[in-house]
C-alpha positions, 0 to 999 in steps of 0.5 A: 480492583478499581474502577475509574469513571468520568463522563468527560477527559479534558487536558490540563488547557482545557482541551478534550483529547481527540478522539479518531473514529473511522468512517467509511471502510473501503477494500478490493481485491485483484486476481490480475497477473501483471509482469514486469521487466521494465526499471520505469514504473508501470500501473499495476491494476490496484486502485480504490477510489473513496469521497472523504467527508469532511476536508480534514479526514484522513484517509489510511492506505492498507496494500498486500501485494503477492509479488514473485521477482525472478532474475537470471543474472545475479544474486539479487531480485528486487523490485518496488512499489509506490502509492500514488493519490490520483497523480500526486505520488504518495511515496517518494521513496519507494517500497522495495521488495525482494534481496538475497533469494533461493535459486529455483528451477533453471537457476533463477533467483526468485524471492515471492510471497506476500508484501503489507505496507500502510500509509496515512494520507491527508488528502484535504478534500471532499471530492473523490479520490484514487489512489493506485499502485505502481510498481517496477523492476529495480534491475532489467533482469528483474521480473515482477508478477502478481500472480492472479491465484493469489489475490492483492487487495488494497483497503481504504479507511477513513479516519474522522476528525 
């Protein structure tokens, strides 16, 4: 067994490596049952609000999300979320949760259970910011629900220049 020790790593150009650390940790967890029918996006509740300390931090984004998505119709229950840092939406794209799901009582479609998704953002200031999550139906038929026994949580992480 060998061991390697150096009291400094430089590149080959002279440069150290960079090495990220994280600063400030910030979490909450929400219990609120939010439902939805509608296709436009709605505030779901979930927000957090952190001061990065240097312009050059960055800040990364940690949801979990228990959603249920119900629909009467057809054989597809999906609904979607979305990031947004104050009112710049993060995600353009959207986080879509749901598909193909077993029918459950009264012959509705459902599809729940617990939704993660990470997201590294740049805010490039020093002043507060809040970042919340949006979510909709895909389809009207859809129903998306937090369900207030099963807590949701978003976790801010700043990562140090």
């Amino acid at each position: 067994m060998s061991t390697l020790k150096v009291t400094n790593l430089q590149k080959l150009d002279g440069s150290t490596f960079p090495i990220g650390k994280i600063g400030q940790v910030l979490q909450n967890n929400f219990v609120s049952s939010q439902t939805t029918t509608a296709t436009s996006f709605s505030d779901s509740g979930i927000a957090l609000a952190i001061t990065p300390t240097s312009t050059s931090s960055k800040v990364l984004i940690q949801v979990s999300i228990f959603a249920q998505i119900t629909n009467a119709t057809n054989e597809f229950a999906e609904g979607e979320f979305k990031i947004h840092r104050d009112s710049t939406v993060l995600d353009t794209n959207g986080r879509r949760v749901g598909g193909f799901a077993t029918r459950g009582h009264g012959s509705e479609l459902k599809f729940k259970g617990y939704q993660s998704f990470t997201l590294l953002d740049a805010p490039s200031t020093t002043s507060s910011v809040s970042y919340k999550i949006f979510f909709r139906s895909v389809n009207n038929t859809n129903e998306t629900t937090f369900f207030g026994f099963h807590p949701s949580s978003i976790t801010l992480m700043e990562v140090l220049p």
